[in-house]
N, C-alpha and C positions, 0 to 999 in steps of 0.2 A: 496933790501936786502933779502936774504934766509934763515929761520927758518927751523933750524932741529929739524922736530916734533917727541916727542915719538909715539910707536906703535900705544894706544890708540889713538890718535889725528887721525893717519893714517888711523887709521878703523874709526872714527868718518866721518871723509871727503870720505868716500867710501862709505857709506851709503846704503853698498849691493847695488847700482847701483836705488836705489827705490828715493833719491834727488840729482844733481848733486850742486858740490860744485861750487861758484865763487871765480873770482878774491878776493883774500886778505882775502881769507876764512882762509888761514892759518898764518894769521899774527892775526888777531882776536884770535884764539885759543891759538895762543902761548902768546900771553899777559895774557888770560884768566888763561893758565895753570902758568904763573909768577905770578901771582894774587896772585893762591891758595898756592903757594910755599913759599910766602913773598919773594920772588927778586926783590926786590926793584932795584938794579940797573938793573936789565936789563928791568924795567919797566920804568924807568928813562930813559931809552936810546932806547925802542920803543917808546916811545912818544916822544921825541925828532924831530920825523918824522910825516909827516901827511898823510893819502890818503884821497880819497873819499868813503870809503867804507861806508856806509849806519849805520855801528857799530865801526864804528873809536870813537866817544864819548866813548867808552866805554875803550879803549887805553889812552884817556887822564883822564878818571877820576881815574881808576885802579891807577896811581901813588900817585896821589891826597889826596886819600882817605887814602892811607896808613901812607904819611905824618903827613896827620891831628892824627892819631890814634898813630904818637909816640909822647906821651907828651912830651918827654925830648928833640927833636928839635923844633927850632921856624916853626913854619907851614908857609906855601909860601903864603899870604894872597893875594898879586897881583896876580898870578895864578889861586888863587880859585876866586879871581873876576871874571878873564877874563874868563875863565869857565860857569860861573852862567850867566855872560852877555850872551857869546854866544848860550848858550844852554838852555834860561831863557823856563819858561815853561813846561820842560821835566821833565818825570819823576829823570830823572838821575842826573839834578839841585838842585830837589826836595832832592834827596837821601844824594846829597853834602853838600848842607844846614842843612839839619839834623843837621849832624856830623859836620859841622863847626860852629854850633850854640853851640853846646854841650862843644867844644873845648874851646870857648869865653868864657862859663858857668864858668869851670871850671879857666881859665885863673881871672875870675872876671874882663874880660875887659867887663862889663856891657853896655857899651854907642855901642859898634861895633852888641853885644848882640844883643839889643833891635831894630838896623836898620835890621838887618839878621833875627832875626825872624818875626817883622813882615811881612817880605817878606814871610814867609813858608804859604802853602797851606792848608796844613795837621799836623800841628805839632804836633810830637808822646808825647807819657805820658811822656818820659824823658824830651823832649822839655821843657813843658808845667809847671814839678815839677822846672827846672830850672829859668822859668817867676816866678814860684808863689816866689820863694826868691829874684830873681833881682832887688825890690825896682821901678821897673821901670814902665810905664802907662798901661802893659798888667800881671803883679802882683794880680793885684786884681782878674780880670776875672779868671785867672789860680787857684786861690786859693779859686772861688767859683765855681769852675767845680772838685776841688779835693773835696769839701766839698761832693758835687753831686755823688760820687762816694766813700766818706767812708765805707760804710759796704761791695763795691761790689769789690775795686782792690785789688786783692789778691797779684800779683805779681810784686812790687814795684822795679824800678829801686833803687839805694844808691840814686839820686838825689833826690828822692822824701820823703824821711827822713826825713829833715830841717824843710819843709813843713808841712807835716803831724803832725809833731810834734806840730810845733807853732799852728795848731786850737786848739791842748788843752790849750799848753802855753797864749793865749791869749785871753782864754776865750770863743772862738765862739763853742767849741764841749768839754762837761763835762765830768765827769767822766761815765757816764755811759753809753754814747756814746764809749767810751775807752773799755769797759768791753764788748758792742756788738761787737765792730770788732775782740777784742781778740777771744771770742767766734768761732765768723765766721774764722779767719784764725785757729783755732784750726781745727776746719770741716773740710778745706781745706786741712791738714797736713803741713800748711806754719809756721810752727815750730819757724825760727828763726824772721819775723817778728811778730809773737805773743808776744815770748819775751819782743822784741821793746816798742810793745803797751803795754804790759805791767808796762814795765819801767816810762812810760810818765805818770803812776800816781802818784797821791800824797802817799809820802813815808808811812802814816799809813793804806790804801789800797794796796800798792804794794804787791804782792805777796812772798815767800822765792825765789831766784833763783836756789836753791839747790832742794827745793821740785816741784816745775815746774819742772825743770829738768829730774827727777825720774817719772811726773806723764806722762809728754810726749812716754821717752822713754821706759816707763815700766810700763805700767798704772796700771796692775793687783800685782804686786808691791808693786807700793803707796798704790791701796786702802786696802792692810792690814798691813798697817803703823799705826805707834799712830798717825801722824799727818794727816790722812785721818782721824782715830776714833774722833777727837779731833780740826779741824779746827780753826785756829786763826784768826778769822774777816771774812772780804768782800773776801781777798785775797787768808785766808785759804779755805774758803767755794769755790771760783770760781777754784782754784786748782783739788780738788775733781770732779765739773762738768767738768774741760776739762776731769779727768781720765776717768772718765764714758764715755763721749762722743768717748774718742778712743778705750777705749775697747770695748763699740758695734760696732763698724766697724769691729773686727775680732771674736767677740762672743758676740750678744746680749743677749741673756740665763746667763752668767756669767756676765754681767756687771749689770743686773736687781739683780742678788741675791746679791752683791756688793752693791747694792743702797738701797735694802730692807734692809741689816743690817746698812745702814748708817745713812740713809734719817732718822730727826730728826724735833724736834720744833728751833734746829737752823739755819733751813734752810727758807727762806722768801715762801712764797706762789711761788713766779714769779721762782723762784729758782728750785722747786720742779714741777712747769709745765714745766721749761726748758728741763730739766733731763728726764720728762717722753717725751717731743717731740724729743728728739734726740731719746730715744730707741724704739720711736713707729715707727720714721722713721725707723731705721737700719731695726725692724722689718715687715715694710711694702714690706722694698727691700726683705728679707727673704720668704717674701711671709707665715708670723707667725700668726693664727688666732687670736692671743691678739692684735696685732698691733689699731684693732680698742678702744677698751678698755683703750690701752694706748695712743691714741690723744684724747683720752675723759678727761683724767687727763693732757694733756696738754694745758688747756687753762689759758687766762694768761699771756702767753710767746708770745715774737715776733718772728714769726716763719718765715720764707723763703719760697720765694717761690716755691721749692723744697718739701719741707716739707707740705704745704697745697695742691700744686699737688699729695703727695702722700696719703694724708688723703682721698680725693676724690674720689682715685683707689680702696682704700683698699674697702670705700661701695660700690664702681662698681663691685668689685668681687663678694664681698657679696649678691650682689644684691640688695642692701639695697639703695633705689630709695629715699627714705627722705633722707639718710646722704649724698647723692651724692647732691641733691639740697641743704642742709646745709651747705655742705663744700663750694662748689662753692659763695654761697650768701656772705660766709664768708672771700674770696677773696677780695686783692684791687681789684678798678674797672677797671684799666688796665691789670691784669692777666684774671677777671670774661670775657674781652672784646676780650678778645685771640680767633680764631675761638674751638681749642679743647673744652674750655667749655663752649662756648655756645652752642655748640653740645650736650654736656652731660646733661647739665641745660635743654634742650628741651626737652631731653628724659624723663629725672627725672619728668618734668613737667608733659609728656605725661601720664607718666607711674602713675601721681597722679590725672587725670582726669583733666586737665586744658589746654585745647586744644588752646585755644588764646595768653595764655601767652606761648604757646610750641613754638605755630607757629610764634611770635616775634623774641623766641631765637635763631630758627632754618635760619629766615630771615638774621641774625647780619652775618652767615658766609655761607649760601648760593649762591650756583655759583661762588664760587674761585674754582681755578683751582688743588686743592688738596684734600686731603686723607677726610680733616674734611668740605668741601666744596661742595664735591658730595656729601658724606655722611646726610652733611643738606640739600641740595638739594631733595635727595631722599625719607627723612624723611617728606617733604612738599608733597611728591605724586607725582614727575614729573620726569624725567631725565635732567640729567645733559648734556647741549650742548654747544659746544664750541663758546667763543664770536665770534662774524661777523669778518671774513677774512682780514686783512689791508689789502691796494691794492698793488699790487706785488712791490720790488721795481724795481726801474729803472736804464739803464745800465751807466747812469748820476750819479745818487746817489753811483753808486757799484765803477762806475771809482775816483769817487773824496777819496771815505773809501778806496780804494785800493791803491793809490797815496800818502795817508798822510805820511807823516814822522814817525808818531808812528806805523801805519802799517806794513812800510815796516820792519821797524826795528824790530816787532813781528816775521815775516814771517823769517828775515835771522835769528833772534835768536833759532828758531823753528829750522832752518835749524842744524844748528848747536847745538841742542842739548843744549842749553843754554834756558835750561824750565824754571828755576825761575826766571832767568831775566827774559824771554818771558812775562809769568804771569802776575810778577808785571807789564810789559810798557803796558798789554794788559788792566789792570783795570787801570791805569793811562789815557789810551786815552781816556775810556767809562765813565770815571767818571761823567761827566754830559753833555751828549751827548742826544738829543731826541732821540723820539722812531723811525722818519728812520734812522737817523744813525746809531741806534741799529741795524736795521731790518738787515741794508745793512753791517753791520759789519759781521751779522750771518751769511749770504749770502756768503762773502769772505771767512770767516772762513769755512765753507760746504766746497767750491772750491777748497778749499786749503786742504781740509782731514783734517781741527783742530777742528773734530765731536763737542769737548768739549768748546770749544771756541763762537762754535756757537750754541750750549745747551745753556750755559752760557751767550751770548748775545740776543739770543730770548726770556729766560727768564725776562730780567729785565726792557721790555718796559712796560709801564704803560696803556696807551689808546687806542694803535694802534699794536694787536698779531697776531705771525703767528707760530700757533700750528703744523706745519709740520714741522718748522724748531727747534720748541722747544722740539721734539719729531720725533728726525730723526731715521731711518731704516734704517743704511749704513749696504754694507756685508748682505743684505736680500734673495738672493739665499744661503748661507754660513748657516745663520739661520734659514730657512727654510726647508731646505734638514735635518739638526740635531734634528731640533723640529718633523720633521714626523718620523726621523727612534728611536727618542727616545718617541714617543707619547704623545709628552707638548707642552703646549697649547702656542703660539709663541707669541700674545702679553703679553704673562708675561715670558719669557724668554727674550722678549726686555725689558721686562720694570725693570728687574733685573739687566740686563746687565747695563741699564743707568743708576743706580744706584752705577752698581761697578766699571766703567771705563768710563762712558760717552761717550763708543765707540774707547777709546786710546788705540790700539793697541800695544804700548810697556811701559801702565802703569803699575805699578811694584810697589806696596803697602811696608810700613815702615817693614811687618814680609815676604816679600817675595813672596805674589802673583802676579801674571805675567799674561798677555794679555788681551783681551777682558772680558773674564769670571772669573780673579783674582782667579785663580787656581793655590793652593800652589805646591810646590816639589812633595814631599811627596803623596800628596792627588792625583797627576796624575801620578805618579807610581804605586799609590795602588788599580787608580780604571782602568788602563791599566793588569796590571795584572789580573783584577778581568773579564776585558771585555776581556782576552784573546789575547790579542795585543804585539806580540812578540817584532815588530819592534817597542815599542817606546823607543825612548831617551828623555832627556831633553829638546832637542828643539823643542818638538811637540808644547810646552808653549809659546812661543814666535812668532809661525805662527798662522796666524789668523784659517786657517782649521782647524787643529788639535787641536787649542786652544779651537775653541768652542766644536770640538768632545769630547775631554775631560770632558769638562766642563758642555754639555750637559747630558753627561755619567755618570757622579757625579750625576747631577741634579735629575734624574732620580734616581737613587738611592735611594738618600735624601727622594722622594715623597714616591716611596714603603715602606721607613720602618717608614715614617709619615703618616699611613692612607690618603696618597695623596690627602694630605692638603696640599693646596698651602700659608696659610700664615705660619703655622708650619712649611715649607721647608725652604721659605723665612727667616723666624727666625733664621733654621741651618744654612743655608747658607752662616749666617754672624758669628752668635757665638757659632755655634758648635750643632748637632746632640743632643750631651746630656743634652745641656742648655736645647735646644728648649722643649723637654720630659719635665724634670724637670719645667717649668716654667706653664703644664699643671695644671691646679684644679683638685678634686676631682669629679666634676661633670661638665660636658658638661658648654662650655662659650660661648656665642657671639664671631664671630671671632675681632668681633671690640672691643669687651671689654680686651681679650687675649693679642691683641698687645698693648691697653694702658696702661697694667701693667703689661707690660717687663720691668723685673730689669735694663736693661742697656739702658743707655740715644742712645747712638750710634745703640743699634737692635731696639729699638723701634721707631727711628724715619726710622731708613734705611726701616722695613715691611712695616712703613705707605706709603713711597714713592715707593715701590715697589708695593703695588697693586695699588695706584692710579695710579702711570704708567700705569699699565697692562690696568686699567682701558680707559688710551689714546688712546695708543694703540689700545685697541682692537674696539673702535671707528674711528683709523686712517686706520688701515690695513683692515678690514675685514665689517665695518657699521653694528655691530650688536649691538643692544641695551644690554648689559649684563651690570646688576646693580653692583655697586660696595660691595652693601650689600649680595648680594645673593652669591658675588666671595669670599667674607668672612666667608661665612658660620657659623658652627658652629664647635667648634675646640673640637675634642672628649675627653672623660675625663680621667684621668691618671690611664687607667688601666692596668693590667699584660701585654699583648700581645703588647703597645707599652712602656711599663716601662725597656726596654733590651735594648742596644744599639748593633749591629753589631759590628764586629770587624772593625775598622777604624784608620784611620790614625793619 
């Protein structure tokens, strides 16, 4: 049979000439592209037929799937057996069960339920809400793993409702378990399950649903309502706290002066710590010198871990080496046991003369192979060196990971530009695979140019590393030649790079950056013109040469008008040239203290990984010992000469 492909498809299977296509490459695509169309019948009637194509599962489930997903027909259940028989184990089994277990759910055929799901591997949060009401022998477990996760799932399937609801209903989670989650999805902005929670209390705590309403959508609003002034109970008064809590998110300044005319003797102690830890937070992110002041009046309250993380930063800015050990002591024991603060607790230690208990805290997360692990390492007086070498793998081990069925199926979906399938079958194989089949996965993956893939599998072995493939150099004539003619220092132009692409050459970010070096439009027009570069166009972005010249070109930039600082670059890098200024102190900071209280969760962890990189780096390429502390420096203090931004894009 012959599939007339649209254009896309055409250029898809052309692949500039860089993969060739196989047999029934194009009969894969055109289901895929029926798939995304909902043509059902002509999905019904490619599968109809079978090949051997290595991605033909994916031709029979395509129909299947959509079946299941129209409720108003009876779903093919002998099908979806024959399916799950023949393809038991696969991820793509796994993905059918899902959805056919959800189907059952919904159906209340409970007894088909209960055989289908305990077949599932991985059953997702819908799954699992659908066990906890089934009545049936995996009910209970499901409904003390929803308990386990009350104040933390924010983003509830509708199956999960029934559920959630019956812990109050039935006694096992009170009212004031009710009133922290509300809290917490308040934080979150998850608005209409706040509601929810709301609802499931008892009717003389429930709150107005007209004045929630108002404090939600218009906090500043309510609170110069008479019924802000004037709070009727538990419900009126917790109304009030969610207002506050959203108007510090867009003006903590205004929502403190709000709270001082409000804040009352009818408000409970726990109430009035709560109120001051929401605005100490907003103000910690703000980077406000009250912030500290105000988690002083926040105790009390059950705070987040979020919120204790930022209390800890705010005296690490300060410098203030008692509240930073305070804070930290003050941590559950599984936050205090995180490598970051045991790091910080060292210091604190150090810095209070208590040299034995520094060098305990500094041991808890020494010698990992990260940002807070050299850092403790280096803190103890020694360098940080990479664990013993596993032994290479072998062409046994690489032919058998090569060979597998989910393999192969990785590689044609790669081919083909079917990345999220890809993805997901590639974490479905490694799911609990040792460390050589790791090894030997990364290995293939390298072979294969799927840089990321085999970052991502060298990563995750436990006893047996191999730090060359966790820390590949592909394209190293490319960034080499860039890094000398723009003057930066090339293990942290790699160790950037792996940070923003993992080496994928036609990854392409959710706002639009493009190749190796996640180089927006915009931003390589503007620094092509600035470098004088007549001939570019848009697809300089998209080839690796010119992507990195680009990109190096920027780079450079970035450093000159940052006191060529390399974690202030870092910082622009990701969130923008003016963040990274603005996010400077008044006075000179530890480069390590700089990046741990960066406002945004996504720049502060991206600098940490970006110098530890660099830091691999620059042990992989070139054997020289440069500390990870010295590469940090010291981040200059926010004065006039870098308080300006250049004109930029």
């Amino acid at each position: 049979m012959k599939y007339k492909l649209c254009a896309s498809l055409l250029a898809l299977l052309g692949l500039s000439g860089a993969v060739q296509a196989e047999p029934g490459d194009e009969r894969i695509l055109a289901a895929r592209e029926a798939a995304t169309r909902g043509d059902s019948q002509r999905l019904v009637a490619m599968a109809a037929s079978t090949s051997d194509h290595v991605l033909e599962p994916y031709v029979q489930y395509w129909p299947l799937s959509a079946r299941i997903a129209r409720i108003s027909e009876p779903a093919p259940a002998e099908a979806i057996s024959d399916f799950l028989r023949r393809n038991a184990g696969t991820w793509l089994a796994e993905k059918l069960r899902q959805e056919w277990v959800k189907r059952l759910a919904y159906e209340k055929r409970w007894g088909a339920f209960e055989a289908e799901y305990g077949l599932l591997m991985q059953p997702d949060q819908e799954a699992q809400c659908w066990a906890a009401q089934s009545g049936g022998s995996y009910a209970a477990d499901a409904g003390r793993a929803l308990e386990g996760v009350w104040l933390t799932m924010m983003d509830t399937p509708a199956a999960c409702d029934a559920p959630l609801q019956a812990l109050v209903s039935s006694g096992r989670l009170g009212s004031e378990d009710v009133w922290q989650r509300f809290r917490r999805l308040v934080e979150a902005k998850r608005f209409n399950p706040a509601r929810d929670a709301a609802s499931w209390l008892p009717e003389n705590q429930s709150p107005s649903p007209a004045s929630l309403t108002v404090a939600l959508e218009n906090p500043a609003r309510f609170l110069a309502s008479a019924n802000a002034r004037n709070p009727n109970g538990r419900g009126g008064r917790e109304v009030v706290l969610a207002a506050i809590a959203r108007l510090a998110r867009s003006n903590v300044r205004d929502a403190v002066v709000h709270w001082r005319g409000l804040e009352s003797s009818a408000y409970r102690d726990e109430e009035r710590a709560y109120v001051w830890g929401q605005l100490a937070w907003m103000a910690a992110l703000a980077q406000m010198p009250e912030a500290s002041a105000w988690f002083a009046q926040a105790q009390g309250t059950l705070m987040t871990d979020e919120q204790r993380a930022w209390r800890v930063r705010v005296a690490l800015r300060a410098g203030n080496w008692a509240g930073v050990r305070q804070g930290i002591e003050a941590m559950p024991a599984a936050q205090q046991e995180l490598p970051d603060w045991s790091y910080w607790l060292g210091r604190a230690l150090q810095a209070q003369g208590k040299s034995a208990e520094a060098r305990m805290a500094f041991l808890r997360a020494a010698d990992q192979p990260h940002f807070y692990g050299i850092l403790s390492t280096e803190a103890l007086g020694r360098q940080y060196i990479w664990p013993k070498a596993a032994a290479p793998v072998t062409q046994t081990e690489i032919v058998r990971v090569q060979n597998a069925p989910e393999t192969r199926r990785v590689l044609a979906l790669y081919r083909l530009d079917l990345r999220t399938e890809a993805l997901r079958e590639w974490a479905w194989g490694l799911r609990s695979v040792d460390d050589r089949t790791l090894l030997a996965a990364a290995e293939v993956a390298r072979r294969n140019g799927l840089y990321d893939r085999a970052i991502n599998a060298a990563e995750r072995t436990r006893n047996e590393h191999d730090f060359a493939l966790r820390y590949l150099a592909p394209y190293y004539d490319v960034f080499a030649r860039e890094a000398q003619a723009q003057a930066l220092d090339l293990p942290w132009v790699f160790g950037l790079v792996r940070q923003e692409s993992r080496f994928l050459s036609i990854a392409r970010s959710g706002v639009g950056a493009q190749g190796l070096m996640q180089v927006m439009p915009a931003t390589g027009k503007w620094i092509a013109k600035r470098q004088g570069w007549g001939d570019y166009h848009s697809g300089w972005l998209t080839a690796i040469d010119t992507n990195v010249q680009v990109g190096s070109a920027y780079l450079r930039h970035v450093l000159d008008t940052l006191a060529n600082h390399p974690v202030l670059a870092s910082a622009a890098y990701n969130a923008g040239p003016g963040r990274a200024r603005r996010w400077r102190d008044s006075k000179p900071l530890e480069g390590a203290i700089y990046t741990e209280t960066i406002p945004f969760t996504e720049t502060r962890d991206y600098v940490k990984k970006v110098m530890a990189n660099a830091e691999m780096y620059a042990t992989l390429l070139e054997r020289r010992p440069v500390s990870l502390t010295t590469r940090l420096g010291k981040v200059p203090a926010n004065t006039t000469e870098l308080a300006l931004a250049p004109d930029e894009p």
